[in-house]
N, C-alpha and C positions, 0 to 999 in steps of 0.2 A: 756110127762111131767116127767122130773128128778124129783127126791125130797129124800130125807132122812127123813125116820119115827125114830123123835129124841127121842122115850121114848115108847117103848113096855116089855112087860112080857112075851118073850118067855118059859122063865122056868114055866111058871103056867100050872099047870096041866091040864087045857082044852088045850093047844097049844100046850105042849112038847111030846106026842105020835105021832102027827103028824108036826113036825116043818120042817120036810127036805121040803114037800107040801108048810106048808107055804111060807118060804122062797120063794120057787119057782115063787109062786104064785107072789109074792113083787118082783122080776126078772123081771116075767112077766109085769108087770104092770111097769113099767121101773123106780124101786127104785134103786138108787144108793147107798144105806147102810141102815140097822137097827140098833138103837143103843137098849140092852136090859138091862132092869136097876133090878139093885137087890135090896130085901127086906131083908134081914137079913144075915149075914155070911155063909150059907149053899147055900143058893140058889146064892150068889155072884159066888160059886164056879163051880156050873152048868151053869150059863150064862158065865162064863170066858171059859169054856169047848165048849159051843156055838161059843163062837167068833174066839175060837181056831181051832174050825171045819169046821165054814162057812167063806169063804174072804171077806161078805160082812158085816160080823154081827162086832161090837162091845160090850163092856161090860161094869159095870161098880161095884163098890163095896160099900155097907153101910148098914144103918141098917134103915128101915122106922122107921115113929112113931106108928104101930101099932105095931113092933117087941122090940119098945126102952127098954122093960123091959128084953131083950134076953143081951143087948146091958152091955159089960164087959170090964175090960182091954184085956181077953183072947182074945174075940170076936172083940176088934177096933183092936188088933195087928194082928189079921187074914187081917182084913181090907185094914189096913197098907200093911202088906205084898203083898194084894191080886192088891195094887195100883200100884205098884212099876212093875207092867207087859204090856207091851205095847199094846197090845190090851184093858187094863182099859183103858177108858178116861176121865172119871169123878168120884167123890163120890158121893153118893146116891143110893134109893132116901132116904132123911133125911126129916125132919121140924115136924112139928105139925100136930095132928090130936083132935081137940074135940070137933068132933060131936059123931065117935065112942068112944074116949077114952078107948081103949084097954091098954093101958099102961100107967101109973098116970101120970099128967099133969107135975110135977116136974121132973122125970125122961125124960120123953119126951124132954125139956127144954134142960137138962143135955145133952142127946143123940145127939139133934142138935147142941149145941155149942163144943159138942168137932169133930162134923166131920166140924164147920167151922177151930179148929183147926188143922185138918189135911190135910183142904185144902191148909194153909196160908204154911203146912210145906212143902206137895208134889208138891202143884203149879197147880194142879185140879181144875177141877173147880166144883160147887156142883149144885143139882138136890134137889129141894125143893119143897116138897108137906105142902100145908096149907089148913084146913079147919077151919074154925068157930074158928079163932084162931090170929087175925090180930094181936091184939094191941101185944101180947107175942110176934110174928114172928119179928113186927117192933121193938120190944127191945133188941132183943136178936142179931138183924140183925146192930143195932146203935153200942152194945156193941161187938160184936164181928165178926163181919162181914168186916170190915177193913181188905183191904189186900186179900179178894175172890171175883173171880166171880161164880155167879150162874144161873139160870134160875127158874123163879115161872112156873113149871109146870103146864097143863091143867088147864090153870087160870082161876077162878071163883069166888077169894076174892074180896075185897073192894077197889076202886078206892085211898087211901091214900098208901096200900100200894103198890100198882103197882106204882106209882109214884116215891115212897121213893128209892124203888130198881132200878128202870130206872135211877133215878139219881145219885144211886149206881154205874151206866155200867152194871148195869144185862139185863138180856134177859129175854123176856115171849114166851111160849109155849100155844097154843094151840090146841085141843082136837075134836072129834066130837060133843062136846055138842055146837058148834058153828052154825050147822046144825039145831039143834032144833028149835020145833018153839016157845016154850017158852022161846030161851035164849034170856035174856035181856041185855050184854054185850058186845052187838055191839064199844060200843062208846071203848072201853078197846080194843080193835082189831085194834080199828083205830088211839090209841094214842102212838101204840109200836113202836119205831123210825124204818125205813128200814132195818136196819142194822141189828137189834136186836131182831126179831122176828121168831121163828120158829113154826112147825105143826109135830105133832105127833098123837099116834092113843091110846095110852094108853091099846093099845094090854094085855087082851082079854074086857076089858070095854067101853064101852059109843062107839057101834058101829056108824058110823054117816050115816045118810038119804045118799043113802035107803035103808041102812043094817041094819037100828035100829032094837032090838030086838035079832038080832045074835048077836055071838059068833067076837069078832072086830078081823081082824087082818092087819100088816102094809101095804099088800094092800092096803087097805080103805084110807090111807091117802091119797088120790088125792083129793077125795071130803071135805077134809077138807082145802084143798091148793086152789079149786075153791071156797068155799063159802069165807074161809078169804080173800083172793083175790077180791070179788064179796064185801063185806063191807067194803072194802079199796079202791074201786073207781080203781080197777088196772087190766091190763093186767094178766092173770092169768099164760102165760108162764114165762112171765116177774119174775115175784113174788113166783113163782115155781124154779127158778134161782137164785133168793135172797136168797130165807131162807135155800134152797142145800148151797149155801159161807156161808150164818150167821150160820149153824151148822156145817159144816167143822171148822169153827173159832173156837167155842165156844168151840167143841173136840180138842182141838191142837192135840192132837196123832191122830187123824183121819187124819188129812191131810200130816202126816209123812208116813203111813201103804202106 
């Protein structure tokens, strides 16, 4: 089974002493690329360093909303700059976060609208984390979202706004928590067009059955490419083939490299 683990954390400190292994390991297990997505300007520049190392890794540069208070002119021109390299292939990961609110609701706000405007400027596309934050994401996404594509990463919000963004041309991503037996968002798996749906590991979190409990890394995604597959009624090599094209797509520079 091909696949590409569309959204991992190689720079975090559980994975990065050992990353050459991992990697390997995601070789083994017959991945055809990582993409590793940054949280704040510093670590964009470690995971660019990553992509630079490995031919199978890519990178990406932004600022989450757990960093959006890090988040400066100094800091998005880093950004900027850090986009403009052909191994970046998106920005991110940006959007909301208020369950932890690490960084005030209004700044966060701030944070994600201005990396929608440097998608509309680079042609990127964006990598969007939401928690406990719908109705803000759907406004900000009405107001200034025109003119990007993006992806609701490891989805787990409200069925309006998965919708709103599909009719957008956005993509949804999927996570191990798909695995679970408590997940309740089967129907949201099975209403993301063909085209527009990928599976990621969210490397080092939410390991999926029957790694739960460890340390995740893009290995694991296969098991999250059989059970979405397994709640979409589908062939699972089939569909392991799909979402390898739907994230080739979605990275345009990925499929230039």
């Amino acid at each position: 089974m091909q696949l590409i683990d569309s959204h991992a954390h190689l720079a975090d400190e559980r994975i990065l002493p050992d990353v050459e292994a991992v990697v390997e390991r995601a070789r083994a297990a017959g991945l055809a690329g990582i993409v590793t997505i940054a949280t704040d300007a510093e670590d964009a520049r470690t995971n660019l360093e990553l992509a630079e190392r490995f031919g199978c890794v890519w990178s990406t540069a932004g600022i989450h909303p757990h960093a959006a208070s890090t988040s400066s002119e100094e800091t998005l021109a880093a950004v900027r700059e850090m986009a403009m390299h052909p191994r970046v292939v998106a920005l991110g990961e940006t959007g909301l976060d208020y369950h932890y609110d690490f960084s005030p609701r209004e700044v966060q706000r701030a944070n994600f609208a201005r990396h929608l405007e440097l998608a509309r400027e680079t042609g990127l596309p964006v990598i969007v984390h939401s928690r406990e934050s719908d109705d803000d994401l759907r406004a900000i996404l009405r107001e200034a979202g025109r003119g990007t594509v993006g992806v609701l990463h490891s989805f787990s919000s409200g069925r309006e706004l998965l919708e709103e963004a599909l009719e957008m041309g956005w993509y949804a991503s999927f996570s191990g928590m798909i695995t679970f037996k408590k997940f309740e968002g089967a129907d949201f798996v099975r209403i993301v067009p063909a085209d527009r749906i990928m599976v990621e590991t969210d490397t080092p979190y939410l390991a999926p059955v029957p790694h739960r409990g460890k340390t995740n890394e893009p290995a694991f995604v296969t098991h999250v490419a059989r059970r979405a597959a397994e709640l979409r009624g589908e062939d699972a090599e089939a569909f392991a083939a799909r979402t390898l094209a739907n994230t080739r797509r979605f990275y345009g520079r990925m499929s230039l490299s």
